[in-house]
C-alpha positions in Angstrom: 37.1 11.0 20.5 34.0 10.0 22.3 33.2 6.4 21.8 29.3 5.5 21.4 27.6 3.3 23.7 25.3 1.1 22.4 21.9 0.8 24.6 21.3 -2.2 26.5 17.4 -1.6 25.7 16.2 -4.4 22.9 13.9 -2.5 20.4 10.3 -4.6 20.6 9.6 -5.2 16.9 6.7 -6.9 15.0 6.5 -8.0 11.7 3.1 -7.5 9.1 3.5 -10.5 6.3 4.8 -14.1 6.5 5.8 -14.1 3.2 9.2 -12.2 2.7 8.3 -11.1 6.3 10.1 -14.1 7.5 13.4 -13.1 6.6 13.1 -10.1 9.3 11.4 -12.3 11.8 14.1 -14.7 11.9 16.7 -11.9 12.2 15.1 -10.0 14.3 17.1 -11.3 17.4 18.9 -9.9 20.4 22.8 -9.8 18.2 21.1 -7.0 16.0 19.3 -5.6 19.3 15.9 -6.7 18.5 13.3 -8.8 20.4 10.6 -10.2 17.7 6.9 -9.6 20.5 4.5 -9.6 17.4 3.3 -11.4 14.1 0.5 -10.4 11.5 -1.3 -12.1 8.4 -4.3 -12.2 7.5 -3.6 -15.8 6.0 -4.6 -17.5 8.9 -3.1 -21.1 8.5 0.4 -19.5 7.7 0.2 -17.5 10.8 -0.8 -21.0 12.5 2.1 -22.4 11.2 4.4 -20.3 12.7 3.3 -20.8 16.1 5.6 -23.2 16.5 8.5 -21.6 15.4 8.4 -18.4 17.1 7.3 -19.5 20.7 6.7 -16.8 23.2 5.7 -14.5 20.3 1.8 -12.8 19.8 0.2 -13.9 16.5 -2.7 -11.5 15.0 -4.9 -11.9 12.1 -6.2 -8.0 12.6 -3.8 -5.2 11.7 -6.0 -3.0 14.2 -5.3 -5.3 17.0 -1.4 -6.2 16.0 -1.2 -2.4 16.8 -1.9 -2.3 19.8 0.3 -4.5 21.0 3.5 -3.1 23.0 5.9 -2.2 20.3 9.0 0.2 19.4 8.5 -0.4 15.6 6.6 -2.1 12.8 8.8 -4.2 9.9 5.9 -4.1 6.7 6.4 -6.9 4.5 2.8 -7.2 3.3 1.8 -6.4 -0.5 3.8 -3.3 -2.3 0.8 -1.2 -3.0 -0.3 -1.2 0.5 2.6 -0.4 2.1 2.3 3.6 2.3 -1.1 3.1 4.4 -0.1 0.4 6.9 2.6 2.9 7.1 0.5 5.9 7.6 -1.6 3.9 10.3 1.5 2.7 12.2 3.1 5.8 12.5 -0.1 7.5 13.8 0.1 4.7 16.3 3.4 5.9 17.8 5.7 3.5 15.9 9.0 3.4 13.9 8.0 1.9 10.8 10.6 -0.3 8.0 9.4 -0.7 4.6 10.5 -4.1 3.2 10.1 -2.6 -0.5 9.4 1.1 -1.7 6.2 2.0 0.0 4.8 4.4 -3.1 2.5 4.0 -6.2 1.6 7.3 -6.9 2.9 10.9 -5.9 -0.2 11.7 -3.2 1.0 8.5 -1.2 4.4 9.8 -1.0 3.4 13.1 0.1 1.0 11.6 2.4 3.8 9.8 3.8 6.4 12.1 4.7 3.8 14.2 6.1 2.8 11.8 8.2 6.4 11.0 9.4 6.7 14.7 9.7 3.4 14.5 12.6 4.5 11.4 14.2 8.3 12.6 14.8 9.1 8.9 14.7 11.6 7.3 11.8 10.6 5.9 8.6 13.1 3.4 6.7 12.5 2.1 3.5 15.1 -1.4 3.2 16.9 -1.2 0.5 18.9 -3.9 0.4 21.5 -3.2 -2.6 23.3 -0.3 -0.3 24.3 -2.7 1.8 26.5 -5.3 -1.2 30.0 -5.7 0.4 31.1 -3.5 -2.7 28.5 -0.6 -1.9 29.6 -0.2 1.5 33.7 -0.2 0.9 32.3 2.6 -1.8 30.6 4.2 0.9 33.4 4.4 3.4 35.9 5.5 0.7 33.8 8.0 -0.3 32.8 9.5 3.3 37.0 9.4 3.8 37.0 11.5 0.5 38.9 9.5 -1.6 37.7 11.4 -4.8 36.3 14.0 -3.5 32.7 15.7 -3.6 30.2 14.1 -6.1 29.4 15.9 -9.5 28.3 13.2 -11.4 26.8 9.8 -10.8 25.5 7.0 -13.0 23.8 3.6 -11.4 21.4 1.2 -13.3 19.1 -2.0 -12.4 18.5 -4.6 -15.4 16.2 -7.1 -14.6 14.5 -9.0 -17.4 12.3 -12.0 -16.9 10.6 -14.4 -19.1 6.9 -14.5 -19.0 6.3 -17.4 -17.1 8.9 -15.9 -14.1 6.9 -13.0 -13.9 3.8 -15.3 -13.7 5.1 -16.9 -11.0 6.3 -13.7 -8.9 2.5 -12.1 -9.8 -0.1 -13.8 -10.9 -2.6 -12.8 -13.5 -2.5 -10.2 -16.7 -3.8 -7.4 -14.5 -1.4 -8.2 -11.2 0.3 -4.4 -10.4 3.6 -6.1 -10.8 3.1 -6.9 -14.4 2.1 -3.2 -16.1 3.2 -0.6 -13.3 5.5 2.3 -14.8 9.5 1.1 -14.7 10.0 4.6 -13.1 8.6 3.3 -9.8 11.1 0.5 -9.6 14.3 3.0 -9.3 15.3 2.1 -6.0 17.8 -0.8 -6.6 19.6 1.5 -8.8 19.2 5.2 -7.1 19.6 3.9 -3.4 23.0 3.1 -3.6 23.9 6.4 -4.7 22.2 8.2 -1.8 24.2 5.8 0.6 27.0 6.1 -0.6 27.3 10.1 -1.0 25.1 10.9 1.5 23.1 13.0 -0.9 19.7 13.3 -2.0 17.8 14.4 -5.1 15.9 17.2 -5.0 14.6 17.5 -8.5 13.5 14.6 -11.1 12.8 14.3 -14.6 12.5 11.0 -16.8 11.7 9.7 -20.1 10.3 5.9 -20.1 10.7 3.6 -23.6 7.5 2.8 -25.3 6.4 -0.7 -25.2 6.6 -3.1 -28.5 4.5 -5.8 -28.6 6.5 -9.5 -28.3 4.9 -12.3 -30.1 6.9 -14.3 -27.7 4.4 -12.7 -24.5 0.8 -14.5 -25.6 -0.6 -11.7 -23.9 -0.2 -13.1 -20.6 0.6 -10.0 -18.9 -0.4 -6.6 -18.8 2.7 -4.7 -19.9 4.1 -1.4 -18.6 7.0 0.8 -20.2 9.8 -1.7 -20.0 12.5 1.1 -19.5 13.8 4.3 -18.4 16.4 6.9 -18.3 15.6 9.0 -15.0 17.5 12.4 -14.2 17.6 13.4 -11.0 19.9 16.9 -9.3 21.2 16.3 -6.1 21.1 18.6 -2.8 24.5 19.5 -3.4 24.2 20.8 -7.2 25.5 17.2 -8.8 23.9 15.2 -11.2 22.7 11.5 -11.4 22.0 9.3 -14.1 19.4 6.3 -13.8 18.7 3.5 -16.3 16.8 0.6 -15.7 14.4 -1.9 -15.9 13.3 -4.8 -18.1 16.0 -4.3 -20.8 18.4 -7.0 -22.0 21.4 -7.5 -20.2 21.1 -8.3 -16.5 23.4 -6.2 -13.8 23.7 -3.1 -11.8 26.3 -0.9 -11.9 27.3 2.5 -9.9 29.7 5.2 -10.9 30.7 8.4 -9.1 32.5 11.3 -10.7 33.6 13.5 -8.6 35.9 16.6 -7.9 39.0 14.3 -7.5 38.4 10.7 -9.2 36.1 8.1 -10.3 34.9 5.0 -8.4 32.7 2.4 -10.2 31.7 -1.5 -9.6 32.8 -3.4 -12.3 29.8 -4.1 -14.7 29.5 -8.2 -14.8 31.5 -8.6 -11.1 29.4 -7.1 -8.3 32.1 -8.0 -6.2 34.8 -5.7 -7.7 35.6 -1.5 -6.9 38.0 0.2 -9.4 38.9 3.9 -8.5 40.7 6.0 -10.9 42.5 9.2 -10.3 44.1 11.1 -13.2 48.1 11.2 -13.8 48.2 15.1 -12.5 46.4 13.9 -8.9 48.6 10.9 -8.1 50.0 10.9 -4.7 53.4 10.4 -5.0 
């Protein structure tokens, strides 16, 4: 077996948003083979701030100008909705790009994406950080040693209900994006897993969002969206997945996969727990 050689060449990475952003720019150091060169926010005293703590490292105010420093890829932590066109504008710049959250709000900007990741040749990640729960990868590496088989059937979810004045806090104001877009567009936390774990992709969706009932506990305080969904998606290999989520009662994920020759689910309550069940007439000896 050949072994693979890691390269000796640090990739040059800057980082749009000192808000979340941070998290990257701290780890972007030379154990994960980074070298943070860059910063950008247009909130100028934050980006002030951080002077001190990343010494040696180019601060910019201008997006234009951030991307034109020397870089090997772009970490976007700025606001969701924008993501898909600092994206686009990156990626004509000759950068790998990272998407701290889904980078979507509507179908064109996803279309307009990948075709522009298509032009650039470069890669475009989106960080989805529930693949990488101890439990999702031990799923993962029992699935890719096919310990049940080929996927025919998954089922994942995402329950994450707040009170009012959490959501408030999170995104300010009735008409903040955060507080009425569609529950469909949050599907990643739920979804992602799957794909990382099998490997496989969906190629066909369909959905049906729960209406919205008036709480006399809101005030009106926020503009609501549907606060739920059941998603159906078929995979590139013919399987199906199920995907629940969002605001419902009940907070937890949970990820199951049927396939040709066992079952492997988290435990619902434990995120830390993998049961895998094989029926009587499969056992090994």
């Amino acid at each position: 077996m050949t072994k693979q050689r890691r390269s000796s060449k640090l990739i040059r990475v800057g980082v749009l948003g000192l808000g979340r952003g941070q998290t990257f720019a701290r780890g972007a150091g030379e154990i994960c083979g980074m070298k943070l060169v860059a910063l950008c926010d247009h909130w100028v005293d934050k980006l002030k701030k951080s002077r001190a703590q990343y010494p040696g490292v180019t601060l910019y105010a201008d997006y234009e100008k951030f991307l034109e420093h020397d870089l090997d890829a772009v970490v976007l932590a700025n606001y969701f909705h924008e993501h898909a066109t600092f994206a686009m504008r990156a990626l004509e710049a000759g950068y790998h790009v990272m998407s701290e959250t889904s980078a979507c709000s509507t179908l064109a900007e996803g279309v307009a994406l990948a075709e522009a990741v298509e032009r650039s040749g470069k890669i475009f990640m989106i960080a989805e950080n529930y693949c990488f729960f101890n439990t999702n990868q031990e799923m993962r590496r029992l699935y890719r040693a096919g310990e049940i088989g080929e996927l025919r059937l998954a089922e994942c979810e995402y329950i994450h209900p707040d009170p009012i004045a959490a959501r408030l806090a999170r995104a300010w104001g009735r008409n903040h994006w955060r507080n009425w877009c569609p529950s469909t567009y949050y599907c990643t936390h739920a979804l992602g897993p799957v794909m990382y774990i099998t490997g496989h992709r969906p190629v066909w969706v369909n959905a049906h969002s729960i209406d919205y009932a008036a709480d006399e506990t809101e005030f009106n305080a926020v503009r609501q969206g549907d606060p739920g969904f059941t998603m159906l998606c078929r995979m590139d290999n013919g399987a199906t997945t199920i995907v629940n989520g969002l605001l419902l009662r009940g907070h937890g994920t949970w990820y199951r996969m049927h396939g040709s020759r066992g079952v492997m689910e988290s435990v619902r309550g434990d995120q830390s727990r993998l049961r895998i069940v094989h029926d009587r007439f499969e056992l090994k000896p």
